[in-house]
C-alpha positions in Angstrom: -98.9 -12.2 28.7 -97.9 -8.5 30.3 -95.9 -6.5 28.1 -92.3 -4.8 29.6 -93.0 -1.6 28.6 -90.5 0.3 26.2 -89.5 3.8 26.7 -89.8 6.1 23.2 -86.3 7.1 24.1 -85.4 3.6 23.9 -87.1 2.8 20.9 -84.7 5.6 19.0 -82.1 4.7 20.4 -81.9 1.5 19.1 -83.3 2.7 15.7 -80.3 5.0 15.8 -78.1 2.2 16.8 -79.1 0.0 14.0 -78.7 2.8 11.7 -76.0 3.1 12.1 -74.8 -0.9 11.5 -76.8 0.4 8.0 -74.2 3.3 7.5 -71.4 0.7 8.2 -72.5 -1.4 5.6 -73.2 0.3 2.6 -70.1 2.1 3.4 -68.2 -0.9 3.2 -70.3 -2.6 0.3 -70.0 0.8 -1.8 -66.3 2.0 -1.1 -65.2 -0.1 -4.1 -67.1 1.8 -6.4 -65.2 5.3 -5.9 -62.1 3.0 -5.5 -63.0 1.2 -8.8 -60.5 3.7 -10.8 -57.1 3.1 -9.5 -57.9 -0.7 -8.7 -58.9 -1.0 -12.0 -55.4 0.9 -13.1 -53.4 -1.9 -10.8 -55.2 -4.9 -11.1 -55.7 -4.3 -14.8 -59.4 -5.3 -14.7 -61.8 -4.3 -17.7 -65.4 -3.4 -17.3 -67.1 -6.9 -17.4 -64.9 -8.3 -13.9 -65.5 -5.2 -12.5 -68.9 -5.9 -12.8 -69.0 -9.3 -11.3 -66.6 -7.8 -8.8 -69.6 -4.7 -8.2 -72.9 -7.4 -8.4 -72.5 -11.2 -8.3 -69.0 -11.6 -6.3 -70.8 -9.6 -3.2 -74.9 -10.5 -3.9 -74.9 -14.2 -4.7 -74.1 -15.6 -1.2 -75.0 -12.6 0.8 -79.2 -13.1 -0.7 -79.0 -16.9 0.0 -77.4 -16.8 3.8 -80.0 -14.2 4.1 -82.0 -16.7 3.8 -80.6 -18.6 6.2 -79.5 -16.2 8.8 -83.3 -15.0 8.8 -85.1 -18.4 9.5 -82.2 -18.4 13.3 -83.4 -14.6 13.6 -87.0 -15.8 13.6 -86.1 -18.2 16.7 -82.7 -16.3 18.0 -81.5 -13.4 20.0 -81.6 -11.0 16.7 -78.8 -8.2 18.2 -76.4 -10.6 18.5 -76.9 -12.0 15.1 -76.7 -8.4 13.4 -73.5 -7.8 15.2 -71.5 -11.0 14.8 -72.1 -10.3 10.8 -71.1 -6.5 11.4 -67.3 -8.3 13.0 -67.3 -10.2 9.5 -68.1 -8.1 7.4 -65.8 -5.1 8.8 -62.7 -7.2 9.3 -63.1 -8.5 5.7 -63.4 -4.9 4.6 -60.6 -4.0 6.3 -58.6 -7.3 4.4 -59.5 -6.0 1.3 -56.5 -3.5 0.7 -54.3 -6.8 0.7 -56.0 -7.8 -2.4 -52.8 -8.6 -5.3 -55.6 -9.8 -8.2 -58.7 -9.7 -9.1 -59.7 -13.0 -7.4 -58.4 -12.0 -4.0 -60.3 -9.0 -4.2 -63.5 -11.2 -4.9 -62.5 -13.3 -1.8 -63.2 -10.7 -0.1 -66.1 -9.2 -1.4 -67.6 -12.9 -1.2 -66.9 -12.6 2.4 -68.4 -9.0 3.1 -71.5 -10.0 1.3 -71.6 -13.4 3.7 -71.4 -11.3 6.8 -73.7 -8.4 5.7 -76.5 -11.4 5.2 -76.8 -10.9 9.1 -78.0 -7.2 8.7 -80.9 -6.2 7.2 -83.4 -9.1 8.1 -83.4 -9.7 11.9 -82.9 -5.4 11.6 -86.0 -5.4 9.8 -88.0 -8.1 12.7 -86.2 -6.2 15.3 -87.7 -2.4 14.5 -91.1 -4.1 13.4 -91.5 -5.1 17.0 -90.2 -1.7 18.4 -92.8 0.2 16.3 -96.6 0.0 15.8 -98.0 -0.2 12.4 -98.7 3.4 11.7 -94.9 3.8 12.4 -93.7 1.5 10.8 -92.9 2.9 7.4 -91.3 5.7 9.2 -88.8 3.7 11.4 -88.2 1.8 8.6 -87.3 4.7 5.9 -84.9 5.8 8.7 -83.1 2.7 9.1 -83.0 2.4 5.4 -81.7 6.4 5.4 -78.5 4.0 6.6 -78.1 3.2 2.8 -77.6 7.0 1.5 -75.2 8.2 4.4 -73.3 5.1 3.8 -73.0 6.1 0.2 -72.5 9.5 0.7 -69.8 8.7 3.1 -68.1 6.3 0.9 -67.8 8.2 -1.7 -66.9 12.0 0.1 -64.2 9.8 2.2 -63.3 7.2 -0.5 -62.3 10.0 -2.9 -60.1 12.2 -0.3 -58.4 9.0 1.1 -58.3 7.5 -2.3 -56.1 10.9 -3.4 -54.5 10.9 0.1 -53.6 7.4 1.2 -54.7 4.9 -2.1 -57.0 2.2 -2.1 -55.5 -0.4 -0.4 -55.3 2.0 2.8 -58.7 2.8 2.4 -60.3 -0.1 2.9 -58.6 -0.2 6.1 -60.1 3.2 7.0 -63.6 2.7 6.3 -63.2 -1.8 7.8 -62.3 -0.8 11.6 -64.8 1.4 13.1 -67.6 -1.1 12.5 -65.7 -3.4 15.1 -66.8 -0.7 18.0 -69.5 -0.5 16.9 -70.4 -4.5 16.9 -69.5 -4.1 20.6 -72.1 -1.4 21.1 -74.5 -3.3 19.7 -74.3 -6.5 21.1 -73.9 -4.7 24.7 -76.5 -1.7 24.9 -79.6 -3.0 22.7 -82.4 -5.4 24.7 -83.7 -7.9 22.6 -87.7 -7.2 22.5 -90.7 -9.3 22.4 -91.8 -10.5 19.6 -95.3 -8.7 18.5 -94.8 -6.1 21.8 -95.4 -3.3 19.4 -98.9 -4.9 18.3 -99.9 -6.6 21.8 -99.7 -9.4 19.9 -98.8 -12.9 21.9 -95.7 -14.7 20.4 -96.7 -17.5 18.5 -94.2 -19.9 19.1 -92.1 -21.5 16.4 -92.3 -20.1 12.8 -93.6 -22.0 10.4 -92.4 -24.8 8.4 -90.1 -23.4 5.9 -92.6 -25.0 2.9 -95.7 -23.7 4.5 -94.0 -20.0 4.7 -92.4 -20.0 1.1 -96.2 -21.1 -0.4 -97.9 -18.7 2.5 -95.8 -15.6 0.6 -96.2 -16.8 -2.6 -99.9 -16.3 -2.3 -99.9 -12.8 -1.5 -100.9 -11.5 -4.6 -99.5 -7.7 -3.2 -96.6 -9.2 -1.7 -95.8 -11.0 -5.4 -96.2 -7.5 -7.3 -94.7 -6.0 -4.7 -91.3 -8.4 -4.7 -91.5 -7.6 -8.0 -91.2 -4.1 -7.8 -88.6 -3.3 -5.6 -86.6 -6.2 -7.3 -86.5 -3.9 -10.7 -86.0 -0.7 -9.0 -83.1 -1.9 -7.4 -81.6 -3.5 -10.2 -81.2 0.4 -11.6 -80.5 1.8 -8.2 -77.5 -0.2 -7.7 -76.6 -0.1 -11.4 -76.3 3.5 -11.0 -74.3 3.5 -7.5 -71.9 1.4 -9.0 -71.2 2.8 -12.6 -71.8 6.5 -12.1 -68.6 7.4 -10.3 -66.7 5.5 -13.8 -69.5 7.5 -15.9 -68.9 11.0 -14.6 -65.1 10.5 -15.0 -65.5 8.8 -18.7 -67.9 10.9 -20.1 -67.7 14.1 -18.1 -64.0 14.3 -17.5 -64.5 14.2 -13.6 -61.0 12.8 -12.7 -60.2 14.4 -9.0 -61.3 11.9 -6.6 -62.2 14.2 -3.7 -64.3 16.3 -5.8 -66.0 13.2 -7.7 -66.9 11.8 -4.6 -68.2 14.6 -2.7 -70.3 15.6 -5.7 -71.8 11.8 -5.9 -71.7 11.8 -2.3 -74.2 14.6 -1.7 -76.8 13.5 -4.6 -77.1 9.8 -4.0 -76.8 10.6 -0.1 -78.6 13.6 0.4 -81.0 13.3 -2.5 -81.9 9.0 -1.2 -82.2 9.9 2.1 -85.0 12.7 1.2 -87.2 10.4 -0.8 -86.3 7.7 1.7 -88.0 9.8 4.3 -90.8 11.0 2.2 -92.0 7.4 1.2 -92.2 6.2 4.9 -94.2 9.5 6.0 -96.0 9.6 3.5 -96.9 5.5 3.3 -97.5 6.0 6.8 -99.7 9.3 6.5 -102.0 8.2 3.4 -101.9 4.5 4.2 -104.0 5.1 7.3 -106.7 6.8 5.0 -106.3 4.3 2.4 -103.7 1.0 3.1 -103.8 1.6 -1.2 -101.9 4.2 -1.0 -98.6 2.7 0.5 -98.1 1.4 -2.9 -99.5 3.9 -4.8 -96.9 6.2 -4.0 -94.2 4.6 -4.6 -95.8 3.5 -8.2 -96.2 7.3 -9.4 -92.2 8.7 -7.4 -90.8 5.1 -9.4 -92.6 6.3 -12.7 -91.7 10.0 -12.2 -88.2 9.2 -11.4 -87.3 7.8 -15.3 -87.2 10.9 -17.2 -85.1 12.9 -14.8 -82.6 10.0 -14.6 -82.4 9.2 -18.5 -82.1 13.6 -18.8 -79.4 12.9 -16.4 -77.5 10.4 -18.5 -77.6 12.3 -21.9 -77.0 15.9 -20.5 -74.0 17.1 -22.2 -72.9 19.1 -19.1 -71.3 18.0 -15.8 -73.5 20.3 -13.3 -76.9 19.4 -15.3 -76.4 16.1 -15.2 -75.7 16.2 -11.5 -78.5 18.4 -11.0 -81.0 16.2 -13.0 -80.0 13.4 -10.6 -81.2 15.0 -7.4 -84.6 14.7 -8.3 -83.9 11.0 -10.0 -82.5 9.8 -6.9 -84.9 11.3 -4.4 -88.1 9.9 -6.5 -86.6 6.5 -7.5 -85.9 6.0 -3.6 -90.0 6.9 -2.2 -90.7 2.7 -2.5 -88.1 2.0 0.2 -89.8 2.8 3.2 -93.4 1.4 2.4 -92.2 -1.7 0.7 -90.0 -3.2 4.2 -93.1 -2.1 6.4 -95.4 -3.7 4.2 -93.9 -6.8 3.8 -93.5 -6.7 8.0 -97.2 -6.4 8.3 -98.6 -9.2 5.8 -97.1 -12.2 7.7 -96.8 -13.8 11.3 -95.0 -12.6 13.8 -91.8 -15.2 13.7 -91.9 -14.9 10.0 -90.6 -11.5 9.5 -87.2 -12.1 9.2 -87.4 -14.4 6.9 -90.0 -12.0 4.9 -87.7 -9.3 5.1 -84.8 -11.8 3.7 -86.8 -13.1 1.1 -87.4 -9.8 -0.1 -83.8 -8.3 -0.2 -82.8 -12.0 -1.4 -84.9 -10.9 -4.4 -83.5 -7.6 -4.7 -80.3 -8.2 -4.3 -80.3 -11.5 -7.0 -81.7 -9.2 -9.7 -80.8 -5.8 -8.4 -77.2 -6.3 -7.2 -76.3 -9.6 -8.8 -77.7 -8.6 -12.8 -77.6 -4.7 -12.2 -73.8 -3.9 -12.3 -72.7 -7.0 -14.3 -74.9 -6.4 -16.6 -74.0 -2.6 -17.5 -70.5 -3.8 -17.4 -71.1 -6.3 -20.3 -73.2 -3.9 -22.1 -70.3 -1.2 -21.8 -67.7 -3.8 -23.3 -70.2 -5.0 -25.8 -70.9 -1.1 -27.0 -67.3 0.1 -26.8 -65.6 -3.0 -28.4 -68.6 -3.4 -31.4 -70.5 0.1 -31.6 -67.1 2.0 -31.5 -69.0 4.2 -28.9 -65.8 5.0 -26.6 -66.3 6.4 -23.6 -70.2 7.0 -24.2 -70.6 3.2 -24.3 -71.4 3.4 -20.3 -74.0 6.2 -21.1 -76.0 3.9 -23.2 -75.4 0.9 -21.1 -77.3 2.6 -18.3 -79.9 4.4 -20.2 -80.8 0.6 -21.3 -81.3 -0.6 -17.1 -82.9 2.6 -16.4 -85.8 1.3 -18.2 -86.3 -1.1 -15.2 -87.8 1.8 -13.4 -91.4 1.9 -15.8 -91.4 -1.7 -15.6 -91.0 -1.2 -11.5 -94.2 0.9 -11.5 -96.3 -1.2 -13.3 -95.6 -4.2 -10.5 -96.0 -1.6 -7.7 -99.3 -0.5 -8.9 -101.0 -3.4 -9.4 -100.3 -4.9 -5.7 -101.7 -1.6 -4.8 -105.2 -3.3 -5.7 -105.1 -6.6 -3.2 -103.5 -4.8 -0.6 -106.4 -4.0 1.9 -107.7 -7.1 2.0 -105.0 -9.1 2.3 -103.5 -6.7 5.3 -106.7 -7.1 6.8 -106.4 -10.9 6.2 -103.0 -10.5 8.2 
């Protein structure tokens, strides 16, 4: 079967594109967090709802329609998919300043998360047949870049409109754009053909959904791998979501616009470095040794846990945030290797459903557990250990842990990983 060629212009164009949609939504799925203060104020919600409000109320249905929505990416015209979830998830944004209580608010976070499962999955099958194999882990780190300029952005412009027009007007600010940008989407990107990166014929229909759960499960790299990326982003998101509340309890950080540029510019500027650095470099020492593209991200994961527990019990407000430069940048290297390794160990019309079943996991015990969990912690130590305001402090010191754990899993699928790549 010949092969429409695609134009390298074209190919970043669309990566830029869907970059973009990646910007939109952690934008929308993290403008709560620098919102959380005055919300919490109005609302009068403690810690533990605000948790559920940060992790389960968003993750729960958006990892299981991600399920879904990947298995009709695998057969269906993937643009269109990403960008009818981009008009449901921005419009429900958007309705989220109507919120009057806690379970309206949830409503709406419930229905963000629903149309955000259309995002990263048929994203993920889209770019994997844009890019070859030793590209991969790069395109992917700068689609995944999308996560750190959508926090920095929600937090620099959540702050300044949360001082200059209040919450509920800033969901409205930060809901509408993504409706243009839908309309982009669905009108300027081609759909490509599946395995045109490879020269790789199309398959056909994916498989059985059975056959593909048990064909995953028996990637012994794939498992450790899962496993992982799972823990790592339980603390990634446990510290997106809690540190705006941390630096204002324990650091006295209580002007919005400067809390959220200050956040902003570490978690953005200092993910979307490592980000970048994990796909060149899983791409640059994975074609000497395929070993390596787990490897790395074992020994940044590892190396990232005493800079981010330093971070947490610095008794100053610029150490702390210069501590977490380096924490963020190192606990973000695993990004771009894990989504371009998980592409590359299954059939073509099983990717999407790859790439669901690996943010299904992450998001379940990263984004469901992560903030919920601190949350609880933080009630339990303030209510029982008469810790105060430091109760947070401890709450995340105790999920930071998840990062050694994360090595360990990352380092051992480095061993199985060449031969089953090459089994692939």
């Amino acid at each position: 079967m010949k092969r429409a060629p695609i134009r390298g212009w074209y190919r970043g164009y669309v990566l830029g594109v869907l970059f973009l949609v990646y910007v939109c939504a952690f934008l929308d799925r993290h403008i709560l967090y620098i919102l959380a203060e005055p919300i919490q104020q109005e609302l009068e919600i403690p810690d533990r709802i605000l948790g559920l409000l940060y992790g389960p109320a968003f993750a729960i249905l958006y990892a299981l329609l991600g399920l879904l929505v990947a298995r009709w990416a695998d057969r269906g015209v993937r643009r269109s998919i990403i960008a009818l979830g981009l008009v449901v998830w921005s419009a429900l944004t958007a309705a989220s300043g109507l919120a009057r209580s806690a379970v309206q608010l949830a409503a709406a976070r419930i229905g963000v998360g629903m149309g955000q499962a259309a995002c990263s999955p048929p994203a993920h099958s889209l770019i994997s047949d844009l890019f070859p194999p030793g590209r991969r882990a790069t395109a992917l780190a700068i689609y995944s870049m999308g996560i750190h300029a959508g926090i920095l952005i929600s937090y620099a412009l959540g702050g300044f409109l949360r001082d200059e027009v209040g919450w509920r007007e800033a969901f409205l600010w930060v809901g509408l754009p993504g409706l243009l940008l839908a309309l982009v989407l669905r009108f300027t990107v081609r759909e490509p053909q599946r395995g045109h990166a490879e020269g790789r014929l199309d398959t056909g229909e994916p498989l059985a959904l059975g056959v593909a759960v048990r064909s995953m499960a028996r990637l012994r790299s794939f498992r450790h791998l899962a496993a992982g990326a799972a823990l790592n982003s339980l603390v990634g998101y446990a510290l997106s979501a809690w540190l705006p509340l941390f630096l204002d309890r324990v650091h006295a950080m209580k002007d919005g616009a400067e809390l959220g540029l200050s956040l902003g510019l570490v978690l953005g500027v200092g993910g979307a470095a490592g980000t970048l650095a994990g796909g060149i470099l899983g791409d640059r020492l994975g074609a000497r040794d395929p070993r390596w593209q787990l490897r790395i991200p074992a020994l940044a994961t590892f190396a990232s846990f005493p800079f981010t527990a330093a971070a947490l019990l610095w008794p100053t407000r610029l150490g702390a945030l210069l501590l977490l430069v380096p924490a963020i940048l190192l606990g973000y290297l695993y990004l771009g290797p894990v989504f371009a390794l998980t592409q590359g160990l299954v059939p073509l019309r099983l990717r999407a459903f790859a790439a669901a079943t690996l943010i299904f996991l992450m998001n379940i015990v990263g984004l469901a557990l992560g903030p919920a969990a601190v949350g609880m912690v933080s009630d339990l130590l303030g209510s029982h250990a008469g810790l105060g305001a430091a109760a947070l402090r401890y709450a995340l010191l105790i999920a930071v842990v998840g990062r050694l754990w994360a090595a360990v899993h990352l380092w051992i699928g480095s061993r199985t990983l060449a031969a089953e790549l090459r089994s692939a």
